[in-house]
C-alpha positions in Angstrom: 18.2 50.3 -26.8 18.5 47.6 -24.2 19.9 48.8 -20.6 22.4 47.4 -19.1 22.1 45.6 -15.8 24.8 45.3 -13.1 25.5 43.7 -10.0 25.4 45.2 -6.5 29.3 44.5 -6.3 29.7 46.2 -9.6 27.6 49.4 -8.8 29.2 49.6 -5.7 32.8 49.1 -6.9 32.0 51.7 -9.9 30.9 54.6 -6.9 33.8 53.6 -4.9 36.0 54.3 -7.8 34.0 57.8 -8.5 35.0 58.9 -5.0 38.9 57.6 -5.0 39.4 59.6 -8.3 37.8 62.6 -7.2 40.7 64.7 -5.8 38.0 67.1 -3.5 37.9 63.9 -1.6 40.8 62.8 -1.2 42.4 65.3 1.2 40.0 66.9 3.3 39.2 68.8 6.5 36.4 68.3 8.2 35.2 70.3 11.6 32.4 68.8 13.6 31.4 67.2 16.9 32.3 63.9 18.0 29.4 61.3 18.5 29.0 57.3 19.3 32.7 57.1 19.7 34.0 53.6 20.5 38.0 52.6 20.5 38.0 49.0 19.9 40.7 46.7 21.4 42.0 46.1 18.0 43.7 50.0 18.2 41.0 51.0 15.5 38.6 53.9 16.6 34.7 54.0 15.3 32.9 57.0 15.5 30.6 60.0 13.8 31.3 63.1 12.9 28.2 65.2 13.0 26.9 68.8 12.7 23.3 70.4 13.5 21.7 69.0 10.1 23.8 66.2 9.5 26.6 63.3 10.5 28.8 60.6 8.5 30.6 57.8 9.9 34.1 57.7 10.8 36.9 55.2 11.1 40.7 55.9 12.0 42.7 52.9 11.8 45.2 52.1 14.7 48.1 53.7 12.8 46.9 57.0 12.8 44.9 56.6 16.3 48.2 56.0 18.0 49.9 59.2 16.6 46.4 61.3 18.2 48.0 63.6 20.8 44.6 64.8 22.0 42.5 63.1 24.4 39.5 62.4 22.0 36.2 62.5 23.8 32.3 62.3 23.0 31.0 65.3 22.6 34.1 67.5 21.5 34.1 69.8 18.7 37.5 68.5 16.9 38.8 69.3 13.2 39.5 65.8 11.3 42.0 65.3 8.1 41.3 62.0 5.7 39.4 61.0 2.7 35.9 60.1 1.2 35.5 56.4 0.1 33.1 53.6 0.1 33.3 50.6 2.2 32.5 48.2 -0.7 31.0 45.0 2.3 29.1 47.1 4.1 28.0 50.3 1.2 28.3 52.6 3.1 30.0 55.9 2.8 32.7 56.6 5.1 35.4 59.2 5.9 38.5 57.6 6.9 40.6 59.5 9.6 44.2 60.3 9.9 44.3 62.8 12.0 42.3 64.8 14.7 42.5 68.1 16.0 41.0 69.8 19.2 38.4 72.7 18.5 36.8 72.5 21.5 33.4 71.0 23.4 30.7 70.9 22.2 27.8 73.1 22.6 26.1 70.9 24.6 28.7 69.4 26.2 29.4 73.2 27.9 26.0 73.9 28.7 25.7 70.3 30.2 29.1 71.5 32.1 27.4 74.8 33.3 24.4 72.9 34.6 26.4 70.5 36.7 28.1 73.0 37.9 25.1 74.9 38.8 23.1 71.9 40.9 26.8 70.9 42.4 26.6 74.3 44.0 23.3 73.6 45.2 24.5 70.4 46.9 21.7 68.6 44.5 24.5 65.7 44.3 25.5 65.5 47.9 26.1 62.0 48.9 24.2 63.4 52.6 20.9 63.7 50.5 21.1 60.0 48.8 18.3 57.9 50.1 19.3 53.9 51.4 18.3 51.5 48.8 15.7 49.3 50.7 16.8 45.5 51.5 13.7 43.8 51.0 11.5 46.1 48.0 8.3 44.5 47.9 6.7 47.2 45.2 9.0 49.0 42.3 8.1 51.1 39.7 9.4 51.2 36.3 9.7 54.5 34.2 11.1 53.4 30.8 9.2 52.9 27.7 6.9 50.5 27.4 8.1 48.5 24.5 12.3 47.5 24.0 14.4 45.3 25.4 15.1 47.4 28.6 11.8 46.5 30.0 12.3 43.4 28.9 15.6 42.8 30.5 14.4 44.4 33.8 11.2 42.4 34.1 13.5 39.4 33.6 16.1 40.2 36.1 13.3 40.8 38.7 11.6 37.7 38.3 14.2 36.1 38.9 16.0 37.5 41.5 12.6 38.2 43.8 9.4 36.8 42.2 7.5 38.0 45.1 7.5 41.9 44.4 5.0 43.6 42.5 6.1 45.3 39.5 4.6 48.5 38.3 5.6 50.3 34.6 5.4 53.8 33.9 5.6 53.7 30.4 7.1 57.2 29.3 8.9 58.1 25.7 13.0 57.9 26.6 14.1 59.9 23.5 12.7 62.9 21.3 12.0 66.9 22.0 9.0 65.6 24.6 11.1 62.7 26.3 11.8 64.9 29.8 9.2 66.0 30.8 7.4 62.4 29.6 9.7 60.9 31.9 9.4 63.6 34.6 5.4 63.5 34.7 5.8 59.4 35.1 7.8 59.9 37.7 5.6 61.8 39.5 3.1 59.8 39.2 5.0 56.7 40.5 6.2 58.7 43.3 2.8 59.3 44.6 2.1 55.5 44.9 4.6 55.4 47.8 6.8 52.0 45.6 9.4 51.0 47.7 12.0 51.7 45.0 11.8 53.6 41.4 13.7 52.4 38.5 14.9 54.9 35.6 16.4 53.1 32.7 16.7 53.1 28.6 19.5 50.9 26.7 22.2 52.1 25.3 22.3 54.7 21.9 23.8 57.5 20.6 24.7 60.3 23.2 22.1 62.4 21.3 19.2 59.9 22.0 20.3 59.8 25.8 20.4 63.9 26.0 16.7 63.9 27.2 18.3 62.4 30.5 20.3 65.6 30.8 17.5 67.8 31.1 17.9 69.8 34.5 13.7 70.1 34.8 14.3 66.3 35.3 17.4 66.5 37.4 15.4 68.9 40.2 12.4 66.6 40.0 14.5 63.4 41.0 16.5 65.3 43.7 12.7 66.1 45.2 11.6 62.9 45.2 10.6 61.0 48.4 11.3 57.6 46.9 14.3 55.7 46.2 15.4 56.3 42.8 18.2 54.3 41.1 19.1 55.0 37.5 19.8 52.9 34.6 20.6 54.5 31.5 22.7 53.1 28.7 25.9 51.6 28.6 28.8 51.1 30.8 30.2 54.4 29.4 27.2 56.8 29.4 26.8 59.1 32.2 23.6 61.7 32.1 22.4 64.3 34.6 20.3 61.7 35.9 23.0 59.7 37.2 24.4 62.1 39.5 21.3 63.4 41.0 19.6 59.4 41.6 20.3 57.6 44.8 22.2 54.9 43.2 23.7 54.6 39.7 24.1 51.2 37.7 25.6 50.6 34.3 22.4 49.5 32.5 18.9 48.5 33.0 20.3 44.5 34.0 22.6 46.2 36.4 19.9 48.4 38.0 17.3 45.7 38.5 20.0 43.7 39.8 21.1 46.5 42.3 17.8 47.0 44.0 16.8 43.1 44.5 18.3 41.1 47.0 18.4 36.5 46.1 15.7 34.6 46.8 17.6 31.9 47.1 19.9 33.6 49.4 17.5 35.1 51.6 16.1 31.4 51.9 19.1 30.2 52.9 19.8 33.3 55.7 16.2 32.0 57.5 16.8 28.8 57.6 20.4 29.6 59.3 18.3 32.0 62.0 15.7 29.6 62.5 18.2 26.5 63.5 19.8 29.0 65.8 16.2 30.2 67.2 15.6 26.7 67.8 19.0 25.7 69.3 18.1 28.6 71.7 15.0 27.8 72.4 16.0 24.1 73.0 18.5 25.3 75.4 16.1 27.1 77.5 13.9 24.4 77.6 16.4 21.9 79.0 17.4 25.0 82.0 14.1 25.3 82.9 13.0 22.0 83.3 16.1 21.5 85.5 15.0 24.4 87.5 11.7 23.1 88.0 13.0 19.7 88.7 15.1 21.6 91.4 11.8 23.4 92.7 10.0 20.0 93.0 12.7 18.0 95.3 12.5 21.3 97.6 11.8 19.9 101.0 9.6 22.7 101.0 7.3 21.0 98.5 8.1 17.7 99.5 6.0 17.8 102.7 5.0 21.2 103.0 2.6 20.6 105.9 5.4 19.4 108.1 7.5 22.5 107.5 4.9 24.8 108.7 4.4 23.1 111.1 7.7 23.2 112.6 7.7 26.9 111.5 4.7 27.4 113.8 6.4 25.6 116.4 9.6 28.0 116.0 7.3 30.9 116.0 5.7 30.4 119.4 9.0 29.8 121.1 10.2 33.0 119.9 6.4 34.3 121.0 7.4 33.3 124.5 10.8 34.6 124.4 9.8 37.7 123.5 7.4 37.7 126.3 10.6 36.8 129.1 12.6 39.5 127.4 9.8 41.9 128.1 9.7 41.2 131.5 13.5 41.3 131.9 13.3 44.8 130.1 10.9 46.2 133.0 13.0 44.4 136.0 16.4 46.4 134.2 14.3 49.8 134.0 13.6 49.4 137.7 16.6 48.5 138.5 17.9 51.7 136.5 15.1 53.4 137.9 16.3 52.5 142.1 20.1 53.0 141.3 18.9 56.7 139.8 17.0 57.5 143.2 20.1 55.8 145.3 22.5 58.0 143.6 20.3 60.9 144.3 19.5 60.1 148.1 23.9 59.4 147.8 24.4 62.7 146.6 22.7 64.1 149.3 24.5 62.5 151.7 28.1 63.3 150.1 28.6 66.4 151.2 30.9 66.3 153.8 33.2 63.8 150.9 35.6 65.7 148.9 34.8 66.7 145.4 37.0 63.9 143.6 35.7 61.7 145.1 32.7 61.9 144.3 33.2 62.6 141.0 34.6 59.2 140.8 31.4 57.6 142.2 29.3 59.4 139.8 31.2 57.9 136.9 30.6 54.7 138.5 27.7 54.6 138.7 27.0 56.0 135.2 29.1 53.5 133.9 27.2 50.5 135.3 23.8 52.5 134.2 25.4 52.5 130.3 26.4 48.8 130.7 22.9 47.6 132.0 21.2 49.8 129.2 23.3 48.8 126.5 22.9 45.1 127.3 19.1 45.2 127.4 19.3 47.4 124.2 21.3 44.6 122.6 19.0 42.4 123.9 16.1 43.6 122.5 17.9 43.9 119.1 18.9 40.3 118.7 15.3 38.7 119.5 13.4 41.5 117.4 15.7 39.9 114.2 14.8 36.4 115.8 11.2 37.7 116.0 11.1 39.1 112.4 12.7 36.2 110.6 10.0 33.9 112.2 6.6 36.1 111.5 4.2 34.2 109.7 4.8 37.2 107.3 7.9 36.2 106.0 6.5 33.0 105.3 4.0 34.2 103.7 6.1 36.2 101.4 7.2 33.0 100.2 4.0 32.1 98.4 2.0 30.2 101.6 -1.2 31.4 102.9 -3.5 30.8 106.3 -7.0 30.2 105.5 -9.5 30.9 108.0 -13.4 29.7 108.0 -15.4 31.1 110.7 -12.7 32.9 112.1 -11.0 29.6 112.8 -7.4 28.7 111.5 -7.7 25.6 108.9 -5.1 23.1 109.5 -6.3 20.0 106.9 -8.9 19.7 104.7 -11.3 17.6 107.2 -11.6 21.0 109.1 -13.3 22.8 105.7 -17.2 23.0 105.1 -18.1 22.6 101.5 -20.3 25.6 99.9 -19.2 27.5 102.7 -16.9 31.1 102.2 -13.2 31.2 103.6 -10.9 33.8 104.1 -7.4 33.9 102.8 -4.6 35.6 104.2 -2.1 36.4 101.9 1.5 38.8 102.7 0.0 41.8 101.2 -4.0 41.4 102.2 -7.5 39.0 102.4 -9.1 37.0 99.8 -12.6 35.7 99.8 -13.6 32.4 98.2 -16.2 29.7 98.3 -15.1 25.6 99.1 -16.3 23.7 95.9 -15.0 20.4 96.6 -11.9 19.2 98.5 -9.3 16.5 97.1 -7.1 14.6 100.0 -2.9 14.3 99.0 -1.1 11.6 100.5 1.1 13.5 101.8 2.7 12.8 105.4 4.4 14.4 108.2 7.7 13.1 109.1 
């Protein structure tokens, strides 16, 4: 007996039709957890429907989805009406959806709740205890498995965004029953190699695959880490444990390798702007100084320097000399104190038949005159010790000139100087010693 043979479209058309005309399947409730959900733009929503030892696919067309009064969620145990059929393009079996009730979280979505709960207490998520991301890393590590399109991707984005840091992998299994503490024994190990920054990153899968992530051995071993940390795990709408307790947070791997590297090509363009201005500044200083010293050399001081001592010198001994008449003017006023004191005394003596006011009015004469003549030679005195002091050859030498002596002799030109012989140098603060090597004539003259 020959057997016969059918198409795929026919087999598949022939169990499709088993299931519609089965009346078990056509009205069904169904209680599970809700898993991979995705609401696409077109109204229709995608999802499975799962339980500890098994999961079928969902779909709940736009019709039905807009009549949901619940808030559906990934994760939450819900109670689903609908039917059993084939989808013939595809053949697969799916249960189609039209309508969903609320029987609470999941399992593991409450103890996930219970743990966050637990480390928010501990101020484990504090945004006090989030480390800076570093401007310039120069070594990252990556803890993600070793092969996929995640490493791929970050690699990628890294080389080029900036080519110049050194990349390190961690290789570590990102889903399974040992995935934490793979990942938390990489992690450790990266952070002991003091990296700059650490990425953490998967792609994207079903919020079973990521649970590893929301494993709170792994959680406490990020929040003790010394380096930066930034996770990237899944999709745009996955959040894990890890995300909360990591310095910084991006969508996916892309994102996360994008996060922590500034552009080259930026950063090129920010040194070339601060080395024009460096230069503009240093251009600028150049052209004040030179004007200064240009200043500095038409100095008359410069110009002919020997002249200006020399009428410094002349100055000098004129005050010298006046000094020397003010002296002696000093000791002819404290005779002259000195005689009207004994006169007012031999006076006194001889007052005393003259009435008491009256000679209390010559005393204060007397005194007054004494004041006057002392106060003028005091002021005197004042006024050429200024004249004096402006004029000593020290404050000219606390202008930068110095006296040079050889054998105890002042040195007025260079004709005066033995060669090989030792001079001494008198500066404003002290004496130098140094030995004549040669001597070089300047044309300059004195006016």
């Amino acid at each position: 007996m020959s057997q016969v043979m059918h198409s795929v479209t026919s087999l598949v058309h022939y169990i499709k039709s088993s299931l519609d005309q089965d009346m078990r399947l056509r009205s069904l409730k169904i209680k599970g957890e809700i898993s991979n959900l995705t609401k696409h733009r077109s109204g229709h929503w995608y999802f499975s429907l799962k339980d500890t030892r098994a999961k079928i696919s969902c779909v709940m067309f736009a019709s039905n989805a807009a009549r949901c009064t619940i808030d559906v969620k990934e994760g939450m145990q819900v109670i689903v009406s609908g039917s059993v059929s084939m989808y013939e393009a595809g053949g697969s079996l799916q249960l189609y959806v039209t309508a969903i009730q609320n029987d609470g979280l999941g399992d593991l979505f409450l103890q996930l709740e219970a743990i966050k709960k637990k480390l928010a207490a501990e101020g484990l998520f504090a945004p006090e205890r989030k480390k800076p991301l570093p401007l310039y890393p120069m070594s990252i590590g990556l803890v993600t498995a070793k092969s996929g399109a995640a490493l791929q991707d970050m690699i990628a984005t890294i080389a080029r965004r900036w080519p110049i840091a050194n990349v390190s992998l961690y290789p570590a299994q990102v889903q399974g029953i040992q995935a934490s503490q793979s990942i938390i024994t990489m992690l450790k190990e990266a952070d002991a190699m003091g990296h700059d920054v650490i990425l953490l990153a998967r792609g994207g899968g079903a919020i079973e695959d990521l649970w590893c992530f929301n494993d709170e051995a792994l959680a406490r071993v990020i929040a003790d880490m010394q380096t930066v940390l930034v996770s990237g795990v899944g999709h745009e709408s996955d959040t894990t444990l890890v995300d909360y307790v990591s310095d910084a947070r991006a969508a996916t791997p892309t994102a996360a390798a994008e996060l922590i590297t500034p552009d080259i090509y930026e950063v090129k363009q920010q040194l070339a702007q601060i080395q024009t201005k460096l230069l503009h500044k240093i251009e600028n200083q150049l052209i004040l100084q030179r004007q200064h010293l240009e200043h500095i050399k038409a100095s008359r001081y410069l110009q002919d320097p020997l002249s200006y001592i020399d009428q410094e010198r002349l100055k000098l001994a004129m005050h010298i000399k006046a000094f020397g008449y003010m002296q002696q003017n000093l000791a002819v006023t404290r005779k002259q104190l000195s005689k009207l004191q004994n006169d007012l005394a031999v006076y006194s003596q001889k007052m005393t038949v003259s009435s008491s006011q009256h000679l209390k009015e010559q005393k204060r004469a007397m005194s007054l005159q004494m004041e006057k003549l002392y106060a003028d030679a005091q002021a005197n005195i004042i006024k050429n010790s200024a004249l004096l002091d402006a004029y000593s050859p020290l404050k000219i030498l606390s202008r930068g000139y110095q006296i040079v002596y050889q054998k105890d002799q002042v040195i007025k030109s260079i004709h005066d100087l033995d060669l090989q012989k030792m001079i001494r140098i008198r500066m404003q603060d002290g004496f130098a010693t140094a030995s004549v090597l040669e001597k070089e004539e300047i044309g300059w003259k004195k006016n």
